[in-house]
C-alpha positions in Angstrom: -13.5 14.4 -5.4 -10.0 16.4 -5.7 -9.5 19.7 -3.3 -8.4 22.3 -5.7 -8.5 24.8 -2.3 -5.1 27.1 -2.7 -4.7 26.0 1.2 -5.2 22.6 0.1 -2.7 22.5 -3.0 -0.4 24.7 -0.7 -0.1 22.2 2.0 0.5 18.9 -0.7 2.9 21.0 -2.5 4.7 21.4 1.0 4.6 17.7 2.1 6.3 17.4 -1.9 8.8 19.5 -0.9 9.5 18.0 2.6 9.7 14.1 1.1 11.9 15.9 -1.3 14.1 16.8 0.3 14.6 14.3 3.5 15.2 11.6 0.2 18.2 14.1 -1.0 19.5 14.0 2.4 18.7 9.7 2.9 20.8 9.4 0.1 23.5 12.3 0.2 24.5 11.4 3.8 24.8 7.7 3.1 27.3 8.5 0.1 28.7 11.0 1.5 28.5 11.4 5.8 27.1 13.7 7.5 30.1 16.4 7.9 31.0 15.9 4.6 27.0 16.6 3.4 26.1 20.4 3.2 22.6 22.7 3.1 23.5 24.2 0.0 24.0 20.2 -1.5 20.9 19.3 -0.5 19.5 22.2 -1.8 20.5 21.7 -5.0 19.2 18.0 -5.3 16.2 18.9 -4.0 15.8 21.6 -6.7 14.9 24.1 -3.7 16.4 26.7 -2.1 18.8 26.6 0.7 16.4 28.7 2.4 13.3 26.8 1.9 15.6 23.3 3.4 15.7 25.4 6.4 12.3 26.5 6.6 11.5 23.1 7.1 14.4 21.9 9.5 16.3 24.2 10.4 19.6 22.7 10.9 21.6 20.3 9.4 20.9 18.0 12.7 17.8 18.1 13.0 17.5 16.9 8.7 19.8 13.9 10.6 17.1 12.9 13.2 14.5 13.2 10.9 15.7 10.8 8.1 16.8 8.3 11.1 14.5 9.0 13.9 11.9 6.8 11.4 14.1 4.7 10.3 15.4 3.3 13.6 11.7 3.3 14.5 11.0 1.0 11.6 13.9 -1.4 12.0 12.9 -1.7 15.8 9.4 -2.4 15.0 11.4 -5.1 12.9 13.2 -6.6 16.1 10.8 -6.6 18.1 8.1 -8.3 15.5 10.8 -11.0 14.7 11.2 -12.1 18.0 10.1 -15.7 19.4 8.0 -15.7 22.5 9.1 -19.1 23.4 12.6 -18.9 22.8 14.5 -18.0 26.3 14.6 -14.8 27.8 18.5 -14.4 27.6 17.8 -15.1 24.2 15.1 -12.7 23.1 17.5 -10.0 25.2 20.5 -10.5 22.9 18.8 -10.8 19.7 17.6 -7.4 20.5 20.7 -5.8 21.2 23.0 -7.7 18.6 20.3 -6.7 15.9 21.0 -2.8 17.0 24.4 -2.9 17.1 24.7 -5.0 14.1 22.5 -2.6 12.1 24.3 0.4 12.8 27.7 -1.9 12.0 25.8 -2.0 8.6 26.6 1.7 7.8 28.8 2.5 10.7 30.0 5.9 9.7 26.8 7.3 9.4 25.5 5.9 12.5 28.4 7.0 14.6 27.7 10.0 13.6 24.1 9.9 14.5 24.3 8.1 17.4 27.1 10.6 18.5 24.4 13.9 17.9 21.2 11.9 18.9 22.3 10.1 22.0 22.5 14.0 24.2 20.1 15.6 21.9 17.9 18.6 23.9 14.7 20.2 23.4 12.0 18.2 20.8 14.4 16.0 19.4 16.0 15.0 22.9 12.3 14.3 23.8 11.3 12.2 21.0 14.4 10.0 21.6 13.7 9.7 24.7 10.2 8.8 24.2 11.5 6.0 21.3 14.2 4.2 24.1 10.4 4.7 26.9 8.5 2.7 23.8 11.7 0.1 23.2 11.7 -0.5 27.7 7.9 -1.3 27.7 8.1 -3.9 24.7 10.9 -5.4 26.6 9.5 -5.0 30.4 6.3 -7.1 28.3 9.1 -9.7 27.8 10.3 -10.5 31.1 6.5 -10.6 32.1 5.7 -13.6 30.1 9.0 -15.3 31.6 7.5 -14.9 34.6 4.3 -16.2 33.7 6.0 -19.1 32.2 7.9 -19.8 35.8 11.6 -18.6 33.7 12.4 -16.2 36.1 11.4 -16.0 39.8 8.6 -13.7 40.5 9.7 -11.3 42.9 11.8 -10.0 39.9 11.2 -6.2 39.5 10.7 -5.2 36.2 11.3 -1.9 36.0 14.9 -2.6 37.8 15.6 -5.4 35.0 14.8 -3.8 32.4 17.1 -0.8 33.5 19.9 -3.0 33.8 19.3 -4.6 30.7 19.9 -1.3 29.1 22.7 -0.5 31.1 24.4 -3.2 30.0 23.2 -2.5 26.1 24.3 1.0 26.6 28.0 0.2 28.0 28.6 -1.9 24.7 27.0 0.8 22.3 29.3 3.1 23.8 32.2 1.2 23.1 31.2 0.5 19.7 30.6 4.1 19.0 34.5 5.1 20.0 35.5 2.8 17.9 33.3 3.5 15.0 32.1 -0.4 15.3 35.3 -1.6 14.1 34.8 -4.5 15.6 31.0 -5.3 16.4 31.3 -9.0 16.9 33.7 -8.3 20.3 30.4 -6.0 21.3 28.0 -8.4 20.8 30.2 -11.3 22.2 30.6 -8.7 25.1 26.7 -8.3 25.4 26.3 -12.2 25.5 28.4 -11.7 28.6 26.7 -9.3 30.4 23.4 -11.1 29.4 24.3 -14.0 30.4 25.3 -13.0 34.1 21.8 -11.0 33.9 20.0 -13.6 33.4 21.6 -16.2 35.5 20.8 -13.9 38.8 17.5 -13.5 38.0 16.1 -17.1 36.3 14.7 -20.4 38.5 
């Protein structure tokens, strides 16, 4: 049966408005970047006030995160699902970090931007980054578990150590890429094999 409660009609015709407007901003930033995208744009796609955009986000950073936030959740839930347990470890690591930087290759401008704002995001949205990278370390810390099961890697390896260094090594290359808008994201990747590699070699039987 249909809830024709004000609160209830309120609250879809809200939800409208948000899906609204985070698909003016999905595809206005992609056509046009983020500095070159404004409010009062996205405003006017949305067929709402500039006012009512930021009632529901306040700034033009946090309509960023938003729009991203779910769809780097999505693409990792991607990664991760395409992965081959049986394949090596060194080789599970680097088709998770080539797939990143090779998707954010994919619309580099945009990305640099994001990953510029998002990486030293505070408050909320610093947390819920956070938490998304926490997530991304206990699928992979899962990984190097089964290695050790299947006698890969010695067994006095710690975990939480590896894993850290795995995304040390991830996080040196992104930061390169990000300077250089990933002008170049095969010398990244070929520079994550590297650092993989040597990862893997001081840690395997």
């Amino acid at each position: 049966m249909t809830d024709l409660r004000p609160e209830s009609k309120r609250e879809k015709q809200r939800q409208a408005t948000h899906s609204a407007i985070l698909s003016a901003v999905r595809s206005t930033m992609r056509k046009r970047g983020f500095k070159n995208t404004t409010i009062r744009e996205i405003a006017s796609i949305s067929k709402v006030a500039v006012g009512t955009v930021m009632a529901h986000f306040g700034s033009k950073e946090d309509l960023l995160y938003e729009v991203f936030h779910g769809d780097i959740q999505q693409f990792a839930d991607e990664v991760f699902t395409t992965l081959k347990p049986a394949r090596p470890l060194d080789k599970q690591l680097f088709h998770i970090g080539a797939s990143f930087l090779n998707h954010y290759a994919s619309e580099s401008e945009l990305y640099t931007d994001f990953l510029e704002h998002s990486l030293f995001a505070r408050g909320d949205w610093g947390e819920r980054f956070t938490n998304q990278v926490k997530e991304a370390g206990t699928r992979i810390a899962a990984i190097y578990i089964a290695s050790i099961q299947r006698k890969e890697i010695r067994d006095d390896v710690n975990i939480e150590a590896a894993v850290l260094e795995f995304f040390a090594h991830y996080y040196f290359v992104l930061m390169i890429q990000i300077k250089s808008k990933f002008s170049d994201v095969e010398s990244g990747t070929t520079q994550l094999k590297l650092l993989i590699d040597q990862h893997y070699r001081g840690i395997k039987l």
